[in-house]
C-alpha positions as CSV (number, residue, x, y, z in Angstrom):
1,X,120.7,41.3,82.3
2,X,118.4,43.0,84.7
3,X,117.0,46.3,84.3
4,X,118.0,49.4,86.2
5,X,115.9,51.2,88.6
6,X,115.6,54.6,87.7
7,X,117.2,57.6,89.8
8,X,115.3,59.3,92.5
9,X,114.5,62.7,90.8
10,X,113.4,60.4,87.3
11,X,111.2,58.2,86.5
12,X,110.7,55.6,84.0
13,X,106.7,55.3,82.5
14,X,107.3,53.2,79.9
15,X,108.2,49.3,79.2
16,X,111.7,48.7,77.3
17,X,113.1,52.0,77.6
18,X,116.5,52.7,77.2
19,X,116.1,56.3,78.7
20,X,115.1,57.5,82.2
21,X,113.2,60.9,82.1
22,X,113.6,64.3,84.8
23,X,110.9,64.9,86.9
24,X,110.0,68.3,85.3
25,X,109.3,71.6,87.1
26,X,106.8,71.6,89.5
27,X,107.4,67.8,90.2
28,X,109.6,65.7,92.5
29,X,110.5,62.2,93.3
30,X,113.0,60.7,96.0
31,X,112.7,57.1,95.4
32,X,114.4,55.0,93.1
33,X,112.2,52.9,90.1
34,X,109.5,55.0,89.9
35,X,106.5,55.6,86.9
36,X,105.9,58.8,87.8
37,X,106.8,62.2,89.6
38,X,105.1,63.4,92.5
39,X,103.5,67.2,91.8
40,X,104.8,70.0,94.9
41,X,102.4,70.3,97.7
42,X,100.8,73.5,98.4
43,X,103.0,75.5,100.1
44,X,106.1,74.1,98.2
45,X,107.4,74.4,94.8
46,X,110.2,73.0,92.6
47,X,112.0,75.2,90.0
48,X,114.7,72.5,88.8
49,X,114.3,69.1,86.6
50,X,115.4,66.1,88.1
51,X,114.9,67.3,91.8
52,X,114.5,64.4,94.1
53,X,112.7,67.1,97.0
54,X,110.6,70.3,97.4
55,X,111.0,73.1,98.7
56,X,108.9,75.3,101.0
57,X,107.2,78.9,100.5
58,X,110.1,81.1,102.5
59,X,108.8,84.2,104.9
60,X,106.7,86.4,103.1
61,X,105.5,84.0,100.1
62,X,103.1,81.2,99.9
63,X,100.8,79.2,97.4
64,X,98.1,77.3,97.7
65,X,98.1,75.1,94.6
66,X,99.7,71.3,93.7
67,X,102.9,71.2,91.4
68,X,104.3,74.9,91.2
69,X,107.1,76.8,90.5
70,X,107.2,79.5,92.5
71,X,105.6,80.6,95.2
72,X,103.7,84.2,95.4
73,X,104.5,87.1,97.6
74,X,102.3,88.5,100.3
75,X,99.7,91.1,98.8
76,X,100.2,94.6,100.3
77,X,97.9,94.8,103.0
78,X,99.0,91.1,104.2
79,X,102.3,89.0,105.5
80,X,102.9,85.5,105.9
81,X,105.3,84.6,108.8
82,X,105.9,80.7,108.6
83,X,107.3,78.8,106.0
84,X,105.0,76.5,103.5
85,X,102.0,78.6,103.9
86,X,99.1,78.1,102.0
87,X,98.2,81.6,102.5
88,X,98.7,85.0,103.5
89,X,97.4,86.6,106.8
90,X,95.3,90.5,106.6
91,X,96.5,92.8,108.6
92,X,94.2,93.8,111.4
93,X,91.6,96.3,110.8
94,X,93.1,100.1,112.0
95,X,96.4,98.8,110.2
96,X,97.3,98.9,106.8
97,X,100.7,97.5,104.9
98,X,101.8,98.8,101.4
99,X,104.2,96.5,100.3
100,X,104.4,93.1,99.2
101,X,106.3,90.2,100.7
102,X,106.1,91.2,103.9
103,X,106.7,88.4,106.4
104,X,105.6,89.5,110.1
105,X,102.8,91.5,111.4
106,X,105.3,94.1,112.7
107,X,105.1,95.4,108.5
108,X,101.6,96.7,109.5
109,X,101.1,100.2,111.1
110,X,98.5,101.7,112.5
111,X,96.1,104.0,110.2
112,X,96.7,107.7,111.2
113,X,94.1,110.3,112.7
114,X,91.6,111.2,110.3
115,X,91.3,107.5,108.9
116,X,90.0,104.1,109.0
117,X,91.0,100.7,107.8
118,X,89.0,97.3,107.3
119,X,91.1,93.9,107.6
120,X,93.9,93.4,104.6
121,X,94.2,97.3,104.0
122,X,97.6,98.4,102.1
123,X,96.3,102.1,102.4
124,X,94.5,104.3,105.3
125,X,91.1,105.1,103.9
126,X,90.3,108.9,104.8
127,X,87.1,109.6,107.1
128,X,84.4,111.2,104.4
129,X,82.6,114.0,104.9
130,X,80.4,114.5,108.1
131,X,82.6,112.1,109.7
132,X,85.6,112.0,111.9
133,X,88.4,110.5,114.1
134,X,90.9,112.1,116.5
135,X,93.0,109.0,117.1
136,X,95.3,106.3,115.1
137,X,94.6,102.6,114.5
138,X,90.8,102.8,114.3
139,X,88.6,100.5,112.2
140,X,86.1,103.6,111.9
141,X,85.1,106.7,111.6
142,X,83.1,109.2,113.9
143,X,79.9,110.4,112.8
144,X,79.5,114.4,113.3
145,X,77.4,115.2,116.4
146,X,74.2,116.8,116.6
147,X,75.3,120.6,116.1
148,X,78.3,120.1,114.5
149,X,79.6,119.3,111.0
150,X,82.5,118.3,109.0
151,X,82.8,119.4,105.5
152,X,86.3,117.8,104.4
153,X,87.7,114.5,103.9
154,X,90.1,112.8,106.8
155,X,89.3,115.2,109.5
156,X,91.0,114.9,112.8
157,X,88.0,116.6,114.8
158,X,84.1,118.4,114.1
159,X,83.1,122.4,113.9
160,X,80.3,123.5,116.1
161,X,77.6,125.0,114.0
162,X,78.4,128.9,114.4
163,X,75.9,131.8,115.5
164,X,72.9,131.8,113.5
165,X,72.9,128.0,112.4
166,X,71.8,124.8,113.8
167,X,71.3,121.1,112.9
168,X,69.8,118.3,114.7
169,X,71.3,115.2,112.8
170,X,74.3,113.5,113.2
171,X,77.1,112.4,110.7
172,X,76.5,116.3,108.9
173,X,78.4,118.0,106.3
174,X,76.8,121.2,107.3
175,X,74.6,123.3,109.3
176,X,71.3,125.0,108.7
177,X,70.7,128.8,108.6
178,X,68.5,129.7,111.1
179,X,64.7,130.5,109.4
180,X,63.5,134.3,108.9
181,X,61.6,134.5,112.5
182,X,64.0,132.4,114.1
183,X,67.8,132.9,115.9
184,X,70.5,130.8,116.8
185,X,72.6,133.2,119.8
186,X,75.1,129.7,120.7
187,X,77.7,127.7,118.7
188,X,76.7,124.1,119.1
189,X,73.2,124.3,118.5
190,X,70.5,121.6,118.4
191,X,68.0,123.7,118.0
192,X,66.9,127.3,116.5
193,X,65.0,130.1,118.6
194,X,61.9,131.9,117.4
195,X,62.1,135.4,117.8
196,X,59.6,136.4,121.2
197,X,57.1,138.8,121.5
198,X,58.0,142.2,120.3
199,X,60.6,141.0,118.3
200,X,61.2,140.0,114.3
201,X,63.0,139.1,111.9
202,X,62.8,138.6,108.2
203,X,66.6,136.9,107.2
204,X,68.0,133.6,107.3
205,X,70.9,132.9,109.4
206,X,70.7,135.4,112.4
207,X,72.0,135.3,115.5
208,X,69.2,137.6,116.8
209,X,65.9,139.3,116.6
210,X,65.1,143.0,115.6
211,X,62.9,144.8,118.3
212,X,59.6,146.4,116.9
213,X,59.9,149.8,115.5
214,X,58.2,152.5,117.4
215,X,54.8,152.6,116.5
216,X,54.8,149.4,115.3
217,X,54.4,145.6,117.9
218,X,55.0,141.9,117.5
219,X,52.1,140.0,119.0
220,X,53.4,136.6,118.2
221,X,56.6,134.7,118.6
222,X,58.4,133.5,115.2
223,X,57.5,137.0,113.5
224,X,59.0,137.8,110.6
């Protein structure tokens, strides 16, 4: 009597048996008489015995290994939006995405004011300190001008250095007192002001100078 071929979705890898076996998890066949199973692509997976196809990843899930189960969803941060991927897509930079599985680009939003975001983000990442940004969906943050400053975290604009202080850098937490025999008399400022002639002053941080005393004169600038 002649031997039967075994099902598609089994397979036979022995001589003289009586038995055909289930291609297991992970594996598939659909032709009849075969040694062997065939492992799922990536992209696909097979979570039954004895299947005779694969299946692919759906929306939002993928893998890139041979002979799986299951597929994995999308990280937050990232979507997939075809079926039998091999892998997930980052949302662009100035977007972020908290949740996983998403399947379409349309899950990631634009970072609010007063944050940044690289490729792949699932959260906004606040501007630090001395830095800033006034408008959503941006991939950076704004350094702090010369005279200005920003000293918290996430900030949607900069603070001019006030009377009597001054800094010169960019990308500043703070700003400097003016020195004793100096004055700053603008908000903004670059720059600090000795005191002139026939003036003085001994204090940090003034907006101006102190005229000489009668019976006393300045004969240089910067006194203090």
């Amino acid at each position: 009597a002649a031997c039967t071929p075994a099902s598609p979705g089994y397979y036979v890898d022995t001589n003289g048996s009586t038995t055909q076996t289930p291609c297991g998890l992970g594996t598939w066949n659909n032709m009849t008489g075969q040694a062997a199973c065939t492992p799922a692509s990536p992209g696909y997976y097979v979570d039954t015995n004895g299947s005779t196809s694969q299946t692919p990843c759906g929306l939002g899930t993928w893998n890139n290994l041979t002979g799986q189960t299951y597929c994995t969803n999308a990280s937050a941060g990232y979507y997939v939006d075809t079926n039998g991927s091999t892998t997930q897509t980052p949302c662009d930079a100035g977007t972020y995405n908290p949740s996983n599985g998403s399947n379409s680009s349309a899950d990631c939003s634009d970072v609010p004011a007063g944050s940044f975001s690289g490729p792949g983000a699932s959260t906004p990442i606040p501007c630090s300190i001395g830095t800033w940004q006034d408008q959503a969906g941006q991939s950076s943050c704004t350094n702090a001008s010369a005279g200005y400053y920003v000293d918290t975290n996430g900030s949607t604009s900069q603070t001019p250095c006030g009377l009597g202080t001054w800094n010169n850098m960019t990308g500043q937490a703070a700003c400097t007192p003016a020195s004793p025999g100096y004055y700053v008399d603008t908000n903004g400022s670059t720059t600090q002001t000795p005191c002139g002639l026939g003036t003085w002053n001994n204090m940090t941080g003034q907006a101006a100078c102190t005229p000489a005393s009668p019976g006393y004169y300045v004969d240089t600038n910067g006194s203090t």
